[in-house]
N, C-alpha and C positions, 0 to 999 in steps of 0.2 A: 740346728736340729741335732738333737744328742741318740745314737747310733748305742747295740750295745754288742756286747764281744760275748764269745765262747773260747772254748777249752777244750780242743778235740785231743784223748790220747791216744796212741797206736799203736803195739807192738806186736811179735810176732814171734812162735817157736814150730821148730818142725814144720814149717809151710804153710800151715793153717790159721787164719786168722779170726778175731772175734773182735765186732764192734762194741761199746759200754758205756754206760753211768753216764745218762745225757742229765744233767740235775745243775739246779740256780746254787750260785755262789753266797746271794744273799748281802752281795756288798755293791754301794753304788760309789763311784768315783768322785773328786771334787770336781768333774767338769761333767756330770750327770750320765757319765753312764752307765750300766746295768751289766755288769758282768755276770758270765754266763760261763759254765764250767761242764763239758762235756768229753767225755773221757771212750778213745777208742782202744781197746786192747785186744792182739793176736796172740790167740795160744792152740794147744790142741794137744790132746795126750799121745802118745805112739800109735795107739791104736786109730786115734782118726788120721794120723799121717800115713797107718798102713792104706787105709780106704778108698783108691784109685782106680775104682772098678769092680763090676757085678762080672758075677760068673766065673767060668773056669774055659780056658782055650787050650789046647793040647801044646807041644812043642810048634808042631809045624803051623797052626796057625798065631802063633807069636811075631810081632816084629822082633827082628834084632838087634839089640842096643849097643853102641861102644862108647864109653865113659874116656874120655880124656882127661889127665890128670884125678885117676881113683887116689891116690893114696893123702889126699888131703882134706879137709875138712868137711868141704863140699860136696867134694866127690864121694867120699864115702857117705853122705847124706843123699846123695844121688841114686848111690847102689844099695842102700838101704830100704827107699821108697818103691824101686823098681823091681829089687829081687822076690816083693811078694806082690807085684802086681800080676792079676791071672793074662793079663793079654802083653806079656813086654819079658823079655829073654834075652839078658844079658851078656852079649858074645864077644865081645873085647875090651881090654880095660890094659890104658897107659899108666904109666910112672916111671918117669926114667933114672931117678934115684934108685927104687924098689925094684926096678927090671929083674923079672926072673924067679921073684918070690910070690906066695899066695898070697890072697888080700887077709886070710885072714891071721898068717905072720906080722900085718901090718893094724889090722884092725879084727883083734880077739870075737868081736861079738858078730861076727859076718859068718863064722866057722861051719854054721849050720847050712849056708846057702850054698846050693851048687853053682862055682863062679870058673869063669877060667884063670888063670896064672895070669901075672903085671908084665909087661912088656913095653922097650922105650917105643916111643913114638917113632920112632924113623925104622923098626920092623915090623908095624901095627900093619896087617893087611885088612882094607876097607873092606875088602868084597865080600864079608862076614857079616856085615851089619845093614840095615834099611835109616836108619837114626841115628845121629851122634847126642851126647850131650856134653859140649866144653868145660873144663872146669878148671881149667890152667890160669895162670897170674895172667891181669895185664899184659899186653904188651910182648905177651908169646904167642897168642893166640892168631893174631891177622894171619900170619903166612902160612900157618897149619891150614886152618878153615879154609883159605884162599885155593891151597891145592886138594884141598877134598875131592871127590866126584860129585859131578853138579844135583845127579839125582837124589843126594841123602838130604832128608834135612835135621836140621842143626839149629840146636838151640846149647846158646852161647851165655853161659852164667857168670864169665870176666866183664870190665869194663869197658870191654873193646869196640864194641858195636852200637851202646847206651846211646852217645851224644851224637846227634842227625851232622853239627856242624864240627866238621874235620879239624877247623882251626881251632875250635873251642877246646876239643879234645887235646891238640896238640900243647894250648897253655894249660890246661890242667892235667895232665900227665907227663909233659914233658917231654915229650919223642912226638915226632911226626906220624899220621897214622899211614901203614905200607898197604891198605887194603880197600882202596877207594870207592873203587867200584864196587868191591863186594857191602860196601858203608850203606852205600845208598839201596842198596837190596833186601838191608837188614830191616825185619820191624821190631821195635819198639814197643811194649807194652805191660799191662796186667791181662789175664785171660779175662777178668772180670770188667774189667775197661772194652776190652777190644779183642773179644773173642772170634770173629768171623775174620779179622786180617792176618790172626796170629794162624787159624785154622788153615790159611790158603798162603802161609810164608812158607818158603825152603830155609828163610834162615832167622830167626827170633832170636831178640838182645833182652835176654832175663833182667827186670830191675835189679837194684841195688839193693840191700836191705834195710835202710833208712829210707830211701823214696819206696819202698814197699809200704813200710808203715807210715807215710803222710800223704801218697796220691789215694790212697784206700777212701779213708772216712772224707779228701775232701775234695776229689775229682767231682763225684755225684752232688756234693752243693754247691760246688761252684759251676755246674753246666746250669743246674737247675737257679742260679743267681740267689740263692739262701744266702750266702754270705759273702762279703768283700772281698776283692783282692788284694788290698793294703792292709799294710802294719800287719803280714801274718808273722808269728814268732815260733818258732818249734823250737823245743825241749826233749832231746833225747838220749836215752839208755841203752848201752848196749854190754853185750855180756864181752868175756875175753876171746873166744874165738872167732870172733866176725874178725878181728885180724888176721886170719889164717893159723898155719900151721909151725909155719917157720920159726925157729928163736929167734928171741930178742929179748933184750935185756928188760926194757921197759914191760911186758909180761910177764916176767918171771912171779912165781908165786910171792914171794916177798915185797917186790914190787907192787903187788896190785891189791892184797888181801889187808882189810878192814881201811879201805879208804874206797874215796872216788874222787877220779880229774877229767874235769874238760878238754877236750883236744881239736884239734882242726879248725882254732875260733877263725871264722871270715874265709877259710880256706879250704874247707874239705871238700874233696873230691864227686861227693855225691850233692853240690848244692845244685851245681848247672844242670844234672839230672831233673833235681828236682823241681828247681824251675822249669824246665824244657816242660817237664808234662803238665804243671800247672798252665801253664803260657798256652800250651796248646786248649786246655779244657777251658781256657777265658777266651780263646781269639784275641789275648792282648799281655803285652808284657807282666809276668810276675812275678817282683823279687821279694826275697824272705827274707827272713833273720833266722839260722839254723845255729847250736848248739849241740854239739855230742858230746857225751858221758861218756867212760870206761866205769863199769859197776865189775866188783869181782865174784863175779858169776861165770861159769864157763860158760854158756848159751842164755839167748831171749834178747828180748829188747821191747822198750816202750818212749815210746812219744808220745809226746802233752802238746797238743799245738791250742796256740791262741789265737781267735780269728773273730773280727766284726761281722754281724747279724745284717744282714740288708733289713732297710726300715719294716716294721711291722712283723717282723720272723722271730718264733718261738723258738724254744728248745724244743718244744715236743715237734714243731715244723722241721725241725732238723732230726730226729728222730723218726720221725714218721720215714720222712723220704729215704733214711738210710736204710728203715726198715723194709721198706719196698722196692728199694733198689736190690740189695741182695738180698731177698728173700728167697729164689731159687738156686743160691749160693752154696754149693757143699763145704768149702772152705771158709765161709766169711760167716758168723754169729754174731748177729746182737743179743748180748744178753741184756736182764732186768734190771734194772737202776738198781743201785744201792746206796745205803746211806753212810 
C-alpha cells in the first residue's frame, strides 16, 4: 500500500506565528509515493507582537512583573512585549552583569519606556512583583525559581523545566537537575496546545524555539491521526541570536555572514523536547530526524518538516484541520497558498 508524505514548514519571529503554502509537489517516488509539500511559517511585524491585550488598566490595576535575566536577548524580548501591555507593569528586572545600570544603557531602543534600574539577582526584592518571567541560561535557573515565594507564578523561558524526565535532562545537559520537586510541578506546553493547564500552573516551562516551530503545524495532525508518526524529518533555520547573547567565536560577524552550517547533527538539545510532546500528542513513542541551520540573519527561523499522510488524507485535509484548529488563534495565521 504506497502512503504519501508532506512538507510541513514552521517558523517563527517576535512570538507570533503563521501557518502556510499547503500545495502538491507534483513528484512521485520510485516506490509510488506521492509527495506532498506543505509549508508552516511564523512571523509577525512588531506591531502584532505589541497586541497582548484590549483596553487600558491604570497602574494599580496592573500585575507586577519581574524579568530575570533582562539584559539578554530574551529578556529584553520579554520587556519589550510587556512594557506596552495595557494590563502588566514592569517592577523588577535582574542582571547581574549590568547591576545598577538602566536597561536602556543596555538596550537603546527601550529608552521610551518607564522601567526600573538592573539589579543582581541576590538584591532583587520579590515582594514587588505578582509574576516572574525567567530568562537566565540553563542551569541557573533551578535554585533561583526553587526559592521564589510559592505564591508567584513563573513562567520559565530556560531549558530547565522543558524535559518531564530528570534523567533525560541530566544526559542532555550534562548536570544533574537541583530542582526535583519543583520539576514535577512544572507544566509544559504551547498556550495553543494546552491552554487550561498552563492557565491553572504557578509554574510554566516556555518551549524551545525549534519545538515551537514543529509541535505547532504538527501536534493538531497527529492528535487528529492525518498523518504518521514515522520517518518525520525536520529541516531547520534559525537566525544568530537564538544562541543568546554571549560571545563567541563561531558567531562573530565574519564567521557567519554569506554562508550557512548545520550544527547539533543527532545531538541538539531541543530533540528530546521535541519528541517528549510529539510522544505525548501520539500516546506512543516518536522519534525524528532533526537538522538545524545557522542562516546569517540576526533573528527568525523556519522549519520544513517532512511527514507521511495517513492513507486517504489530502493536503487540503490537512489544511482544513489546521485551519480550524487555530482559527480563534491570535498568534497563529494560516495564510493563502502560494505558488
Amino acid at each position: 500500500m504506497s502512503s504519501s508524505l508532506a512538507a510541513l514548514s514552521s517558523s517563527h519571529f517576535n512570538g507570533a506565528y503563521s501557518l502556510w503554502k499547503i500545495q502538491e509537489e507534483l513528484k512521485v517516488s520510485k516506490v509510488g509515493k506521492f509527495r506532498i509539500r506543505a509549508t508552516s511559517m511564523a512571523t509577525s511585524s512588531p506591531a502584532q507582537g505589541l497586541q497582548l491585550g484590549e483596553g487600558k488598566a491604570n497602574k494599580l490595576d496592573k500585575l507586577r512583573i519581574g524579568v530575570l535575566g533582562a539584559s539578554g536577548y530574551t529578556g529584553t524580548e520579554i520587556i519589550r512585549l510587556l512594557a506596552n501591555h495595557p494590563h502588566f507593569q514592569i517592577t523588577l528586572m535582574t542582571a547581574d552583569r549590568k547591576a545598577g545600570q538602566s536597561i536602556e544603557s543596555v538596550f537603546p531602543h527601550l529608552v521610551t519606556q518607564d522601567l526600573p534600574s538592573l539589579v543582581a539577582v541576590k538584591d532583587a526584592d520579590f515582594s514587588v512583583v505578582d509574576a516572574i518571567f525567567c530568562c537566565l541560561p540553563h542551569g541557573t535557573t533551578q535554585e533561583i525559581i526553587k526559592s521564589l515565594p510559592k505564591n508567584q507564578k513563573i513562567v520559565d523561558l530556560s531549558a530547565d523545566f522543558r524535559l518531564r524526565d530528570i534523567a533525560e535532562y541530566e544526559e542532555w545537559y550534562g548536570q544533574p537537575h537541583k530542582a526535583t520537586t519543583l520539576q514535577q510541578e512544572a507544566v509544559y506546553d504551547l498556550t495553543e496546545i494546552s491552554r487550561r493547564e498552563i492557565q491553572s500552573a504557578r509554574l510554566v516551562a516556555n518551549p524551545g524555539c525549534y519545538p515551537t516551530s514543529v509541535q505547532l503545524p504538527l501536534i493538531p495532525l497527529i492528535k487528529s491521526n492525518l498523518i504518521e508518526v514515522r520517518n518525520i524529518i525536520i529541516d531547520s533555520k534559525s537566525g544568530v541570536s537564538g544562541a543568546g547573547r554571549a560571545a563567541k567565536e563561531a558567531n562573530l560577524f565574519t564567521e557567519i555572514a554569506e554562508g550557512i552550517r548545520s550544527y547539533g547533527i543527532t545531538r541538539h538539545r531541543h530533540v528530546p523536547e521535541i519528541e517528549q510532546g510529539l510522544s505525548e500528542a501520539a500516546n506512543s513513542k516518536v522519534t525524528v530526524s532533526f537538522t538545524p541551520h545557522l542562516m546569517p540573519m540576526s533573528r527568525g527561523m523556519q522549519s520544513t518538516i517532512y511527514v507521511e499522510m495517513a492513507p486517504g488524507v489530502t493536503t487540503q485535509d490537512l489544511k482544513d484541520h489546521l485551519v480550524n484548529y487555530y482559527e480563534h488563534e491570535k498568534f497563529v495565521v494560516l495564510l493563502k497558498n502560494s505558488s
